[in-house]
N, C-alpha and C positions, 0 to 999 in steps of 0.2 A: 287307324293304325293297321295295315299287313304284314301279315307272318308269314315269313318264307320256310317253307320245308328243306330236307334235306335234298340235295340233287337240281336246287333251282336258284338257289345263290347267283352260283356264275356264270348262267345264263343271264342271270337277271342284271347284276352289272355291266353283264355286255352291251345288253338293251339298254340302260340307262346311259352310260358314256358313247352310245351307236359306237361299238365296236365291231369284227366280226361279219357274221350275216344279219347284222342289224343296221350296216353302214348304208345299204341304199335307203334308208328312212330318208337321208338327207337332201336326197334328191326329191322327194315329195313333197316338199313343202312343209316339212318339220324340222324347223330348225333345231339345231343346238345351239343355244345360248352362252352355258360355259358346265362347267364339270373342275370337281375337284375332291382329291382323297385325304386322309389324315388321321393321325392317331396307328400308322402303321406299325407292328412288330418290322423288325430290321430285316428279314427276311422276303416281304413284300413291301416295302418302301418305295422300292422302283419300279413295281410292278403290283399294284393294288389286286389285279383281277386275280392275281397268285394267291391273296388272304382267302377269297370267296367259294376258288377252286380248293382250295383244303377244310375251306365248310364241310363243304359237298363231302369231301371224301373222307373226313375224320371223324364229325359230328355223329352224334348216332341218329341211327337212321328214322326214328320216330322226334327226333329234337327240332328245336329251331335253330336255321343256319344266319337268321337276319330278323331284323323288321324295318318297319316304308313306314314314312308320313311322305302320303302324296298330298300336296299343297297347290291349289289354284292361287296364283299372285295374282294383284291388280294389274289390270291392264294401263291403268293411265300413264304409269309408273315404263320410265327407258329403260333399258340393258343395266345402264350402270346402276340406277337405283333398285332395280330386281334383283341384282349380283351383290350388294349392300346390305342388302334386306334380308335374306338367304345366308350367308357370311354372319351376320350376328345372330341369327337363330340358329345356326349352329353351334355358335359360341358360347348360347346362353344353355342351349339344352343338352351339348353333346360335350363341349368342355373339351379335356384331356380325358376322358372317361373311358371312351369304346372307340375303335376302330369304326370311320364310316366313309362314305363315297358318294356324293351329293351332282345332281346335274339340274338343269335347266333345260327344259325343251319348249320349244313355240310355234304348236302345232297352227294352222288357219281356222277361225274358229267357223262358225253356219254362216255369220251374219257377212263376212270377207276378212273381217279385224283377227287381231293376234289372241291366242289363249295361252296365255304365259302360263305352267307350271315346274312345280318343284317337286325329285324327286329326290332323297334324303334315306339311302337305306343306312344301316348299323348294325354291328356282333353287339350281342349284350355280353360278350366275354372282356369283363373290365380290366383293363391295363393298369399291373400292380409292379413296372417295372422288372420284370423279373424273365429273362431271355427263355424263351421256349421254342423247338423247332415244331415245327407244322404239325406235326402227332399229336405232340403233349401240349400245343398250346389249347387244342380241342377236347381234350378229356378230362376228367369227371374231379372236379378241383378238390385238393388235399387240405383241410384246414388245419391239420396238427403239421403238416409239412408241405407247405403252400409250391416248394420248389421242384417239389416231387408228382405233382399232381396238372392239371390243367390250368386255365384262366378261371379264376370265379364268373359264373352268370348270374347275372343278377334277373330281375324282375321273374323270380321263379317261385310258384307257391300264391298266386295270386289269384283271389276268385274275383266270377263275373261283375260283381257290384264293384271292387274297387277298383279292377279297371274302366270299368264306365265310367267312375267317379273320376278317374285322373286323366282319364281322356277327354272328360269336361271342362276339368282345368288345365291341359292342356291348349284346348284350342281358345279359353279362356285369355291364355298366354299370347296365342298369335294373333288374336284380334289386337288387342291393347298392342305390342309390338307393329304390325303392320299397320295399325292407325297413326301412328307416332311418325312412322317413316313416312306417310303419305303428308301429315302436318308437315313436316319438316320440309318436304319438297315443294311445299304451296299447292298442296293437291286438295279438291275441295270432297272430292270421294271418301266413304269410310265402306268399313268391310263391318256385315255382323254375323256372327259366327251361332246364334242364334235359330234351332232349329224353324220349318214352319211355324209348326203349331206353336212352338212357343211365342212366335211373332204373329199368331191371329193371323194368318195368310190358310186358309181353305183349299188345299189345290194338292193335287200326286202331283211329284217329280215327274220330268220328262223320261220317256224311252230314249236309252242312249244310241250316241248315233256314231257310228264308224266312221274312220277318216274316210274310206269310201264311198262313203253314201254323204257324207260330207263336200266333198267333188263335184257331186253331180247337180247340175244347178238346178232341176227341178224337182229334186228332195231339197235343196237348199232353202228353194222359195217355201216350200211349204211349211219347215220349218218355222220361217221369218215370220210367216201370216198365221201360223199359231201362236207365234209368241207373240204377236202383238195383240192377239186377239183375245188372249189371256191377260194381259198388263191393263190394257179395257178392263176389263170383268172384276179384275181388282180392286182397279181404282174406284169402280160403281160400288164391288161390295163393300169396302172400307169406309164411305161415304154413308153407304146404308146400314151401315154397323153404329156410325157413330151418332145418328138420326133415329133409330129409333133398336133399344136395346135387344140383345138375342136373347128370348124366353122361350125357343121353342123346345132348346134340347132340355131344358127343367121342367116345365110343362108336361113334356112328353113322359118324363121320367116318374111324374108325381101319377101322372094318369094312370100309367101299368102298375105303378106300385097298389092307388086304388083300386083298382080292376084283378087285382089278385088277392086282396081282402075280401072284396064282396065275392069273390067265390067262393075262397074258404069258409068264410060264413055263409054264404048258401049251402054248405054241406051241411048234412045231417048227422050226428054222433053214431047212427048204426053206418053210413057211409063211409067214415071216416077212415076205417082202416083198409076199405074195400079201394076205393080212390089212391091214396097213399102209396099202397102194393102194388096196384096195377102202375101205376105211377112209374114205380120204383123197375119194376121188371121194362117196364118198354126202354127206359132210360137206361138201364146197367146193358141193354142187349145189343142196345146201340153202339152203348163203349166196347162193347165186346168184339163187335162187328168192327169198327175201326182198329183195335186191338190186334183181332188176327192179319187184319188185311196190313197193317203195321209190321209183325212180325211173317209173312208171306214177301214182304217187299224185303225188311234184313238178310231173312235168308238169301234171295235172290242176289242181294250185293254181297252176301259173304260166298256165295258160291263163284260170283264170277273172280273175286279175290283169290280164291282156291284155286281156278280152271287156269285163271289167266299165271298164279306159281307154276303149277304144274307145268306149263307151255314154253316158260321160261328155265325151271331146271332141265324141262330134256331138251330144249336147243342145247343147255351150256353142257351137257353130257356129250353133246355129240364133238364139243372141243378139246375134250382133256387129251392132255397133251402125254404123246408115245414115249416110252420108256427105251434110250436107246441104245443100237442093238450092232453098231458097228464093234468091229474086229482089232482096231487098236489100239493099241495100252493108252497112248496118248488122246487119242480122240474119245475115247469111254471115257475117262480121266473127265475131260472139260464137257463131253457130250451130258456124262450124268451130272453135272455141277449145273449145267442147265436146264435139263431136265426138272433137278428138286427146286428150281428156283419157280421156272413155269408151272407147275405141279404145286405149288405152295401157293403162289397167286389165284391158280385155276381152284384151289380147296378154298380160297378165302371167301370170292365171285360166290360159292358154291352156297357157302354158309348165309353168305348176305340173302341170295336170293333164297333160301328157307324159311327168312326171318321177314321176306319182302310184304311189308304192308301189314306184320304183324300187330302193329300196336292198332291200325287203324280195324283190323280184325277181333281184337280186345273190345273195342266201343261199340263195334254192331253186333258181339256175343253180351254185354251189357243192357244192351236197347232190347234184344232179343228177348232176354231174362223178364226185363218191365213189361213187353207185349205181351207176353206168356203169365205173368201173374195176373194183370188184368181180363187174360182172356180165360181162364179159368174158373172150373164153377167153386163156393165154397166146400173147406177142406171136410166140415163136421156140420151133420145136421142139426138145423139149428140154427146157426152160425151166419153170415151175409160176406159173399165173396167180394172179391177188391173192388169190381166195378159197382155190385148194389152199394158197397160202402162211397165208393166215390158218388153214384146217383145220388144218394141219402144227403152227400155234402150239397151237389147242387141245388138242390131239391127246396134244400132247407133255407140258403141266398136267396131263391126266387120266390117262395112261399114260405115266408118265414111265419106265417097264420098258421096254416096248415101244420107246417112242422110243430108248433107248439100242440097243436091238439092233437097229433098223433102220439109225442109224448105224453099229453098227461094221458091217454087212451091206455101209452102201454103198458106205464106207473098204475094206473086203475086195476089192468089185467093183473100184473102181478104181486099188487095187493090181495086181488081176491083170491089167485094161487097160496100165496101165503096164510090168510084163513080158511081151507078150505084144508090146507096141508096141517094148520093146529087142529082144527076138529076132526081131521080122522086120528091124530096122533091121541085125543080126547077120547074118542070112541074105541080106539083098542085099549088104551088104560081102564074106560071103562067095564068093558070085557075080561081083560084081565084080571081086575077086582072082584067081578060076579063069579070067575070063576074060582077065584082063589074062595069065597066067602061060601062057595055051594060045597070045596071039599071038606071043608070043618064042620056044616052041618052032619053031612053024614057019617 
């Protein structure tokens, strides 16, 4: 799933419907398939690309103006069955719900055959029947007075675990779905939506390859000869998987786990804290050192965020527009009526670019903050700063021997601070009493 920012909505339906300066695609050997919008407010009904461009310019400027499921379809599968197939998954997922604009494109794939995909953006700004002109269909929705306020958006407030979770059952959805359609048409192909690893397949994804390096026919061939030469190695390991079981990666795991017992037990109790510390310091200095080098690269992108506003308010300085200065009643009259109009647009540009890339300037003064507490020493002596606290965690996962004996080492220590702090508190009571016992003698 792709999140569109603000400012590339309608560009990006340009590109997906090849409108625009995206129309010589089609000369290259990408086709368009077919294209289709729906769910529009009345005011872009006949003109979708009009919904995208009021994204762009209404939405605030750190929001989402969209989101994409780009979808690879079967190739076995014709025009019309791919245009079927496409047409009910939008049906089923997008409903009457949201405003979307869906196309088909069928670029030439490495091998010379077709790579049928789909692309499927959508407003999460959900259609509640209720007429709004392009402003306020974008602004910040009203729930005590729904009429007065924007679209509600939905999918907002969502953390990373449940969207991963419904993106799993999302594409859950288009397997079952596109398997159905491919039955249906007597196709003996199925799709599984199953990542690698999960399917026991060993192997990184290819480096992607440009439609122009696509072209060329001898990146094409080599292409071809590595993927057959990979489909080989597959099929040997899958054979060799099933012939004789994989125990290397447990094996390996039981070995390091013993092998860091018998060191820890090779240490000696006066050792103990000597090892541990040194331990502790090489490991926190480490994190510290990626820490600063962490917050050295922030800075560097929050300056250019800075350098590059800066660059952009004084060109637009050098636009605002002249206060004018002509001699007639008449012509001042409508001269200043245009003036405050260009003058109010030119203040608005002005404001926005203040704000430009602000939120994204919010997250790398965040990141900032966490490399700066890591990279620092602790606050009180005594005390163990973030990184030895974090070393201390690793420390403790990979030697978890060791870490036991360093706690009971410390518990030991501060048992015998504890007796040592009763018997002097012993020794001044007994002091006290000799003294108190010698003034009554005399």
């Amino acid at each position: 799933m792709k999140v569109g920012k603000a400012g590339k909505a309608g560009p990006h339906a340009a590109y997906i419907a090849r409108e625009g300066q995206y129309a010589n695609r089609l000369e290259r050997g990408e086709r368009l398939e077919a294209t289709e919008a729906g769910n529009m407010p009345a005011w872009a009904e006949a003109q979708p690309q009009a919904f995208w461009q009021a994204a762009d310019a209404f939405e605030r400027s750190n929001g989402t103006t969209y989101r994409e499921m780009e979808i690879a379809l079967p190739r076995e599968m014709d025009a019309a069955q791919r245009i079927e197939l496409a047409k009910e998954w939008v049906r089923q997922e997008i409903g009457d719900k949201y405003p979307y604009q869906w196309a088909i494109h069928v670029p030439t794939a490495a091998d010379g055959g077709e790579q049928p995909h789909l692309h499927l953006m959508f407003s999460e700004r959900r259609l509640d029947g209720i007429e709004r002109d392009p402003e306020q269909h974008f602004k910040r929705y009203n729930a005590k007075a729904p009429e007065k306020g924007g679209a509600r958006k939905d999918n907002t407030g969502k953390d990373a675990a449940l969207r991963r979770k419904e993106l799993i059952e999302l594409r859950g959805r288009w397997e079952e779905m596109a398997n159905q359609h491919l039955e249906r048409a007597g196709i003996e192909a199925r799709i599984d939506m199953r990542s690698h690893a999960d399917r026991g397949l060993d192997y990184a994804p290819e480096a992607k390859q440009l439609p122009s390096q696509w072209r060329d026919p001898e990146q094409r061939a080599q292409v071809l000869e590595y993927r057959a030469a990979r489909s080989e190695q597959q099929r040997a390991a899958g054979e060799l998987r099933q012939a004789v079981p994989d125990l290397q990666g447990e094996l390996i795991q039981l070995d390091q786990v013993r092998k860091r017992g018998e060191r820890a037990n090779g240490i000696s109790e006066a050792q103990v804290a000597e090892v541990w510390k040194k331990a502790r310091v090489n490991r926190a200095t480490a994190i510290q050192h990626r820490a600063n080098t962490g917050a050295d690269k922030v800075r560097r992108q929050m300056g250019v965020i800075q350098d590059e506003r800066k660059a952009k308010m004084e060109a637009h300085v050098s636009t605002m527009p002249k206060a004018p200065t002509t001699l007639s009643r008449m012509g001042e009259m409508f001269g200043k009526a245009s003036y405050e109009k260009l003058k109010a647009a030119w203040d608005t540009t002005m404001a926005k670019l203040s704000n430009w890339r602000h939120g994204r300037e919010v997250d790398l003064a965040k990141r900032l903050r966490v490399f700066q507490d890591y990279a620092a020493p602790a606050l009180y002596q005594g005390t163990l700063s973030k990184a030895e606290q974090k070393a201390e965690k690793v420390m403790r996962r990979e030697q978890p021997e060791l870490g036991q004996r360093w706690d009971k080492l410390q518990e030991q220590e501060r048992e015998a601070r504890r007796q040592k702090a009763q018997e002097q508190a012993l020794e001044r009571q007994q002091k006290h009493r000799e003294r108190g016992r010698g003034g009554l003698e005399r």
